[in-house]
N, C-alpha and C positions, 0 to 999 in steps of 0.2 A: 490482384494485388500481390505483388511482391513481397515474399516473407523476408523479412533481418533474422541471419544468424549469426552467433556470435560463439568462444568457446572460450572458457575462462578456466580457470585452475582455481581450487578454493586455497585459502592461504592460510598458515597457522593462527593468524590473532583474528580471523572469521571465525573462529570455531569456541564453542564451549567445551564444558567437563567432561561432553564425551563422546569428545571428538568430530562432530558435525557443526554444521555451518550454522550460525546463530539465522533464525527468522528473522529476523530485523538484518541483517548482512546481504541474507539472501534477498531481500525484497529494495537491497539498494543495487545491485546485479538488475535486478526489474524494471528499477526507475534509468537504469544510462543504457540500457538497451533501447528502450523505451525512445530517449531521449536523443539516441544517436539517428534511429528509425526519423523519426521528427525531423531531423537535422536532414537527413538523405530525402525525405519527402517536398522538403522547402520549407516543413511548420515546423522549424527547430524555434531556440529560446530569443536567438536574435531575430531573426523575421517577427515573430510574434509582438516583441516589444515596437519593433518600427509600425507596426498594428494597434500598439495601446494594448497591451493583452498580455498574457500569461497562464501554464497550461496549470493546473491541478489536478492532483486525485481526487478525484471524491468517492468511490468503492472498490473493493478490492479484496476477489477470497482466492484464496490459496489452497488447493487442494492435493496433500503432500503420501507418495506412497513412500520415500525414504528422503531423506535428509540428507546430500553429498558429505565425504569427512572430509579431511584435510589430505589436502593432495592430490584431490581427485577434480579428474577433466570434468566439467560438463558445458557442453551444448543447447545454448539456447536462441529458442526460435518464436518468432513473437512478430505481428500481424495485427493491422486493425481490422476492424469488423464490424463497422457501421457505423452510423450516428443521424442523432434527433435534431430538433433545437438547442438542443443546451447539454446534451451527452454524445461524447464522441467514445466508442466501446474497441478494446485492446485484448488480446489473447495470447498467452504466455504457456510454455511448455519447453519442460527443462530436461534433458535425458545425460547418463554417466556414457563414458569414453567404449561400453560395450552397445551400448543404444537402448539399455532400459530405459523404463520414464522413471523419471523421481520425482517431477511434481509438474500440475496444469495448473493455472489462473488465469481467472476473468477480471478484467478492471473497466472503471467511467471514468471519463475523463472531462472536464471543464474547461473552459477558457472565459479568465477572469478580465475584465477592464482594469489596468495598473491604478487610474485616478478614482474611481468609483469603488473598485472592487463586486462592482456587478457583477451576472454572468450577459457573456455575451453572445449573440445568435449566431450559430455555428452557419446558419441557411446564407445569414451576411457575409461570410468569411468565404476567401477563397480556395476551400479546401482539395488537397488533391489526395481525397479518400474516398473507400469504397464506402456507401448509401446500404450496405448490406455485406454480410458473409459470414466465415465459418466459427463457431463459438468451439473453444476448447475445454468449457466444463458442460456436462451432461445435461444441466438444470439452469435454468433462467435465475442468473444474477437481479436479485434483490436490495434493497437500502436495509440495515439493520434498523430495528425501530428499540425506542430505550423500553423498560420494564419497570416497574415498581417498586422490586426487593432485593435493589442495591443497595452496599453500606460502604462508607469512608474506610479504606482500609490506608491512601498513603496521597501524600501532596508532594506536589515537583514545583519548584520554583525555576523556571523556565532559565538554562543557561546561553550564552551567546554561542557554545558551539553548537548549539540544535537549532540555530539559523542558516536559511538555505540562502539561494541565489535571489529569491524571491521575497527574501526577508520577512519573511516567517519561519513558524516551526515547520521541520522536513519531515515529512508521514513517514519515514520509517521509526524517528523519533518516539511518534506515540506509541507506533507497536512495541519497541524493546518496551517502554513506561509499562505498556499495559502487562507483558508477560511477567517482567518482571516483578510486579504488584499482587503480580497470580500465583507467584513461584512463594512467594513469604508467606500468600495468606492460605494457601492451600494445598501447600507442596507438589505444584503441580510437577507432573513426570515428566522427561525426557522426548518420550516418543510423543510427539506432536502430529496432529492427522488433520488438522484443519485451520487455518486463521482467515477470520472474516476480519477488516477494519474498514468503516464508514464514518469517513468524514463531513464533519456538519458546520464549522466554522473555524477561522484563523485563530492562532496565537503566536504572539512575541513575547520577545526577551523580556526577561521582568518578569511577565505574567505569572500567577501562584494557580494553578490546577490542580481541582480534589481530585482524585483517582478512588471511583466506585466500581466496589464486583459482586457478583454474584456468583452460584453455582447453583446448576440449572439441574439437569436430567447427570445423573453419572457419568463423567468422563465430560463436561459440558460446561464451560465459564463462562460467563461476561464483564465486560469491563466500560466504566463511563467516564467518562474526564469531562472535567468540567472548570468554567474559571471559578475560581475560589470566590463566596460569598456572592454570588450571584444564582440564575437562573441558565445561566447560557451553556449550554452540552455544545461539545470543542469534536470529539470522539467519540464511536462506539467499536468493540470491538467482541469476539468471540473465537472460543478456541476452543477445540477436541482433540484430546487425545486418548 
């Protein structure tokens, strides 16, 4: 299979306080590579609709040795790398303009029925993907599962600009939510070394989501979203720095 690369410049309003590419920015750089790949493959957004269908994330960690700053080239190359019934798998690996790496991610992918919202069977679909290949994180990509000893720390009342093409909320969305929920209630640092987000169900506009965290082992967060006054977990996510 064919790698996508691609080479982008990070831009001053990507970046936070200091100076690097906000996580959430960076992981939208992920999504229209991602999505361009698609497009070059034949399973971009419009084929898929003519299909009844739509792609999602549903896992996705990141595994980060530096953060690009503003300004700076990087390079990215990105590949699928298998798929089940109902998980189509993506590998992401990002390097600066002298050819370090600065960060590798693994992702799952879905493909949703537009009227049902099902999932639906990738073995029925006419994919023109490889059935196996090369994983760019060390370790076998996981689902985050939730915990017990999260507490309400902040609610989001879902706005129409965090609606995608898909109409719903766009998964980089929850990630800024969840970081920055981490950042008030536990002043989380700067140097960021890891972000897990699993996604477990849809939201829209309107929707009011609690936003639950915890802090695990030193240097170790999580984070839950959930629709407000309900039972239903929307996201989970996890970060190390």
């Amino acid at each position: 299979m064919e790698v996508k690369k691609e080479k982008f410049r990070i831009r001053t309003y990507e970046c936070g306080v200091d100076g690097r590419i906000k996580v959430f920015s960076l992981m939208q750089y992920l999504q229209e590579i991602a999505a361009l790949h698609a497009e070059q493959l034949g399973l971009g957004f419009d084929k898929l609709s003519e299909m009844g269908g739509y792609w999602v994330l549903s896992n996705i960690r990141i595994e980060i040795s530096r953060l690009p700053g503003r300004e700076d080239e990087v390079t990215l190359r990105t590949w699928p790398s298998g798929y089940s019934r109902t998980i189509a798998t993506r590998e992401f690996i990002g390097k600066d303009q002298n050819g370090s790496e600065l960060f590798r991610a693994g992702s799952e992918w879905m493909v949703l029925n537009k009227k049902t919202n099902r999932l639906k069977n990738l073995f029925k679909l006419d994919l023109n993907l490889p059935k196996t290949g090369i994983k760019a994180l060390p370790d076998e990509l996981s689902r985050l599962e939730p915990h017990s000893d999260y507490r309400k720390v902040d609610m989001v009342h879902v706005p129409r600009s965090s609606i995608d093409l898909n109409g719903h909320v766009n998964n980089t969305e929850y990630v800024r939510w969840g970081i920055d929920a981490l950042r008030r209630e536990f002043k989380l640092n700067e140097n960021i070394r890891c972000v897990q987000a699993t996604y477990l169900s849809e939201a829209f506009e309107g929707d009011e989501l609690d936003l639950l965290a915890t802090s695990k082992t030193r240097g170790q967060f999580g984070v839950l979203g959930r629709k407000s006054g309900t039972e239903t977990n929307v996201f989970l996510m996890e970060v190390s720095c």
